[in-house]
N, C-alpha and C positions, 0 to 999 in steps of 0.2 A: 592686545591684552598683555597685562604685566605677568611677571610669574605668580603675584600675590594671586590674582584675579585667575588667572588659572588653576592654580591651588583650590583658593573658594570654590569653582565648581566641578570638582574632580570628583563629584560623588554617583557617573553612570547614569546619571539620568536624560534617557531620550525626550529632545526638546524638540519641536520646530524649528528650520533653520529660518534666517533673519528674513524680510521682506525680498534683499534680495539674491534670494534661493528658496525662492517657498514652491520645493518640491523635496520633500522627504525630511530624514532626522537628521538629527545629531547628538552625539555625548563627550564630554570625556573623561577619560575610565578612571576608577577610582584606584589610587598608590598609595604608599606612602612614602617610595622613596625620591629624593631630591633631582632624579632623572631618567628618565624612561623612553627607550628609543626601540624600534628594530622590531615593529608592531606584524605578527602573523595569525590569520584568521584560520579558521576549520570549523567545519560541523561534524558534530558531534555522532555517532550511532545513532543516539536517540532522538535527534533533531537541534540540539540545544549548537549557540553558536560558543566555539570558543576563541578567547585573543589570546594570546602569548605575548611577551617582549624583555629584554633585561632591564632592569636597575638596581642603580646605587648611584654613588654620587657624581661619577665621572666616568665615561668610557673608559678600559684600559687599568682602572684599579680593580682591583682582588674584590670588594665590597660588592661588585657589578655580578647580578643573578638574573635568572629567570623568575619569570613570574606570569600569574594565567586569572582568567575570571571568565565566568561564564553569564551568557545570557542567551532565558529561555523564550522558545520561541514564543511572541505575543505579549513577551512582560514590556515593565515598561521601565527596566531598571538593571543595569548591568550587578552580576553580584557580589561576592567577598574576592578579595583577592587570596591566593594562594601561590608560597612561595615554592618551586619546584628541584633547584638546584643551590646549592652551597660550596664552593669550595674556595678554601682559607686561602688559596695561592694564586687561583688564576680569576681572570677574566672572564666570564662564563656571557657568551651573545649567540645570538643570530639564532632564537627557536624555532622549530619546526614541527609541527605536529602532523603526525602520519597515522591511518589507520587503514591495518594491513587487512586482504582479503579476509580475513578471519576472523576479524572487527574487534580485535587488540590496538589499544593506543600507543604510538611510541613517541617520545618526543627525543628528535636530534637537535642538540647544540656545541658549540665550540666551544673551547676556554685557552685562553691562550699568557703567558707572563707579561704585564706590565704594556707597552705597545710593540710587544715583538711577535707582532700576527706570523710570522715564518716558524716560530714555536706551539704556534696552535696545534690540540688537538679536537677532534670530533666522539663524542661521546653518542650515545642513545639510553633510552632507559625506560621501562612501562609507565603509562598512566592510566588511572583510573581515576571513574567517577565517584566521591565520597558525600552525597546529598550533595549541597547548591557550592562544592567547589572542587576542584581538581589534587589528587594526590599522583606523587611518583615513587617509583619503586628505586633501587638500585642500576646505580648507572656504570656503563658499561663502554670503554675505549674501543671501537671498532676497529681500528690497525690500521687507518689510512695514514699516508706520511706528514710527515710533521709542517706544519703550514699550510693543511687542508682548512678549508672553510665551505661552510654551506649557507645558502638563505631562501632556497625556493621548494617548493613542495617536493617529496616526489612523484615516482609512477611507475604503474606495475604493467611490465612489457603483455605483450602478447602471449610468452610463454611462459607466464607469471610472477618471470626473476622483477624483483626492485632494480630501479632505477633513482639513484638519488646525484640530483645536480651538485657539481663542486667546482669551487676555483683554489688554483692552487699556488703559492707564494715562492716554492721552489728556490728553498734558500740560498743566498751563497755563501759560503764561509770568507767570516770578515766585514762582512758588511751590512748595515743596517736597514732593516724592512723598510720601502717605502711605496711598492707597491708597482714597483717599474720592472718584476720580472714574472707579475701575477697571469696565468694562463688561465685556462677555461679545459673542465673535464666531466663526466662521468662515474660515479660507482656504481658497478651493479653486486648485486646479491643472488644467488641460483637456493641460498636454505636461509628465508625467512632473513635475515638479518645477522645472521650468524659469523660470516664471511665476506668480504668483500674485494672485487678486483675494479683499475681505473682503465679505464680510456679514455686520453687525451682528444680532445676537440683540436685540429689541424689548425695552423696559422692563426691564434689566438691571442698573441701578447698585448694583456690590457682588455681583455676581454673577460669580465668576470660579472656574477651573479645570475647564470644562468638558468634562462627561465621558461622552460619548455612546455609547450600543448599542442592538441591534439589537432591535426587537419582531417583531409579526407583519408580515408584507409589504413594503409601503413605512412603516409606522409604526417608530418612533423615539423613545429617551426619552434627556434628557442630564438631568445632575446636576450641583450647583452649590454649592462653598465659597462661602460668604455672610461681606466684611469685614463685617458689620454684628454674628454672631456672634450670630444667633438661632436657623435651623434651616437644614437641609440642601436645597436650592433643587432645580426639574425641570420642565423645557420639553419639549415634544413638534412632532416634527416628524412631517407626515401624506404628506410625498412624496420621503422616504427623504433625507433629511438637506439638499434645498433650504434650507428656509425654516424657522424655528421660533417656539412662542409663544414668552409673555412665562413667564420663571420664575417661578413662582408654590411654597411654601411644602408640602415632607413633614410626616411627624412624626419626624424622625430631627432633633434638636438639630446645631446646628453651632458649633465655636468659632474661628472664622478661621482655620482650618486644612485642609491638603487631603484630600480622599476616594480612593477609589478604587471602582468599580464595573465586573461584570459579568456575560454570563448564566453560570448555573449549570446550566441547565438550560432546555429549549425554555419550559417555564410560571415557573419561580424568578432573580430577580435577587441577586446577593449585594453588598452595599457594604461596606468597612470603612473605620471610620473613630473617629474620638473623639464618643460622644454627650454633649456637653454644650455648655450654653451660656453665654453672657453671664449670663440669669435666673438661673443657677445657679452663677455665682461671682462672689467679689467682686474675684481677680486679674488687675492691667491693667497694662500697661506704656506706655509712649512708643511706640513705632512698634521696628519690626522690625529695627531697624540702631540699638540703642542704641549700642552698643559701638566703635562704628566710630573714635568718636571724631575728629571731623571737622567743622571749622564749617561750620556752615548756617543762616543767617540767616534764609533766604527764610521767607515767612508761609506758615501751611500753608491750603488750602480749605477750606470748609464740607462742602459733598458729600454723602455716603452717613452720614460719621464712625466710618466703623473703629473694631473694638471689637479690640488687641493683649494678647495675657496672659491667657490663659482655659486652664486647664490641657488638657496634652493627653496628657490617659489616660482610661479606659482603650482599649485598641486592642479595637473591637468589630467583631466580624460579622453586619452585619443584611440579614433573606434577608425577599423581599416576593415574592408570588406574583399581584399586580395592577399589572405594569409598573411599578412605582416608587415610588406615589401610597400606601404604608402600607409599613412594615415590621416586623412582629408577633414575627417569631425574633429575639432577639439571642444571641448566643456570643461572650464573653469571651476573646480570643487572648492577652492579658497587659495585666495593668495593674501602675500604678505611683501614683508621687504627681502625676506630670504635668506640673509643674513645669516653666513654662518664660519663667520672667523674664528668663534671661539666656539667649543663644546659647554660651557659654564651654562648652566642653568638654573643659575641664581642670581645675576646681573640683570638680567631681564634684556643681554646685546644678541642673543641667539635669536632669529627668527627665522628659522627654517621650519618647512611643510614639508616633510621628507618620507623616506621607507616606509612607501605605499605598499600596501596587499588589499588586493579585490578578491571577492566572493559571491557570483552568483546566486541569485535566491530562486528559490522553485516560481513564486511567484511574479517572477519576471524583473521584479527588483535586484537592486547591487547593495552588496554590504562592504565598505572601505576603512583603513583605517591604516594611521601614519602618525609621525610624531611629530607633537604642535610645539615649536618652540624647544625643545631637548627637554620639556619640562613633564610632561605631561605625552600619552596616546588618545589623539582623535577619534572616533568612528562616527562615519557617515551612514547615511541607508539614505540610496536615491530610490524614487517610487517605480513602478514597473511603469508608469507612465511615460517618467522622464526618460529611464532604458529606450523605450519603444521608440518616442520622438528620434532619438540620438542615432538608433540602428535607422530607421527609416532615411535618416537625412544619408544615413553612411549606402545603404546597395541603391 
């Protein structure tokens, strides 16, 4: 698809997917701005689904917002969009939508200057339901350190503190972001969201977008985009999301790029995500904000050494039925060329399937949804059918 042709149908209408995927929907979700990435799902209190994501016209510029739309259960039409954040200076990505015990909406997102993700910071802020779209209230700097970033849900411990996943850029002075000294952490909250303290995830450099759920009991498994661009990372925690090991290496390929993971079922985990790797291509770019066009002199670190430019297709679903540690099913949700040298999303040279988020459905179905081409947010719904088959092949 061109980005014309994506445009044309960016108007949320659930279609059947083509002949060869005739097993459930598809849409994609109605913008208006020139690029749209960093797609995060939730249901709603009331059942209604919602998507988040930022745009504007380029990663990395001040223009780049948040944005949300809803869709009710049974309709057949994703609905208006609604923008949720604004600010004149930053960067504003990676939304989150959390609804705390007390069935208050919060949305966390980042904002950061220019592409100096080490200058990030992390915001929250209420939402509410206003009829068929999303408002927010006043947002508010939670006091995590400067190069915090978030992108996966959170979750509410056992003793009911939050638990929200972060990775952390851990600046150096002098030298410019590139993602070669990002770690992997923890914040918990003990008074609703009011406060917050970190814990570092052990032996984690290049281990970010940490993605955590639930095993048996107190047991816990997270998953891990790896800048390094070798495979798909997972630490275990044994006392319900306390403390965790060191990430240690799946067999799921990773290309510096994000995942998404959840249960599917009390024994089946599902992740989607791009499996490939570094090994397995020879495309690399500069760092993640070619385009910005922006001097920066500063020397970069030695570090991890990030591996940027490793295509990102195809959009896979891989289902492990031993907490994490193998993933034996894959299924194909859509591929492309993957292509993703440049962030432009108006050339029509991007094509990447990327920053997947899954969402189980009561009815045994999956709701997915990721950025098609930088131009545009995808969302799938695979049938509780096609679930069933995929877990069955997986125990």
């Amino acid at each position: 698809m061109t980005p014309e042709e994506i445009a044309k149908n960016m108007n949320g209408l659930l279609s059947s997917r083509p002949d060869s995927h005739p097993d459930g929907q598809w849409a994609i979700l109605p913008a208006e701005t020139i690029q749209n990435h960093a797609a995060f799902l939730a249901r709603l209190p009331d059942g209604a689904l919602a998507c988040a994501w930022f745009g504007g016209t380029l990663e990395g510029k001040s223009d780049i917002s948040i944005y949300a739309t809803i869709l009710e259960e049974d309709a057949p039409q994703w609905g208006p969009v609604a923008q949720l954040t604004d600010d004149p200076d930053r960067s504003e990505q990676n939304p989150v939508l959390f609804t705390a015990p007390n069935g208050k909406i919060w949305l966390f997102n980042t904002a950061q200057p220019a592409g100096n993700q080490d200058e990030s910071r992390v915001f929250m802020r209420p939402v509410i339901r206003a009829g068929d779209r999303l408002t927010s209230g006043e947002k508010r700097d939670i006091g995590l350190p400067n190069g915090t970033f978030i992108r996966a849900r959170p979750f509410v411990r056992d003793d009911g503190a939050w638990v929200l996943p972060l990775f952390c850029c851990n600046p150096r002075d002098g030298m410019r972001w590139t993602g070669a000294f990002d770690t992997a952490a923890i914040a918990v909250s003990t008074d609703d969201g009011d406060s917050w303290s970190v814990t570092e995830v052990p032996d984690s450099p290049g281990a970010v977008h940490m993605t955590p759920v639930a095993l048996d009991g107190n047991d816990m498994a997270a998953f891990y985009r790896r800048r390094q661009s070798d495979f798909v990372h997972r630490s275990e925690s044994r006392d319900g999301g306390r403390s965790w090991s060191a990430p240690a290496p799946t067999d799921v390929p990773n290309n510096n790029s994000s995942i998404g993971v959840a249960c599917l079922t009390d024994e089946v985990l599902g992740m989607v995500c791009n499996p490939i790797s570094a090994a397995e291509s020879t495309s690399r770019r500069a760092s993640l904000y070619d385009e910005l066009e922006e001097e920066d002199d500063r020397p970069e670190g030695e570090g991890c050494r990030p591996i940027w430019g490793v295509e990102r297709a195809p959009l896979t679903l891989c289902l492990s039925a031993d907490g994490g540690q193998t993933f034996p099913t894959r299924y194909t949700v859509e591929t492309s060329a993957g292509t993703c040298l440049s962030n432009n999303s108006i050339d029509g040279h991007n094509k990447e399937l990327s920053y997947p988020v899954l969402l189980p459905r009561a009815d045994g179905g999956l709701d997915i949804a990721y950025t098609l081409y930088r131009r545009a947010i995808r969302h799938v719904r695979l049938s509780p059918e096609t679930v069933a088959d995929l877990v069955a092949q997986t125990v």
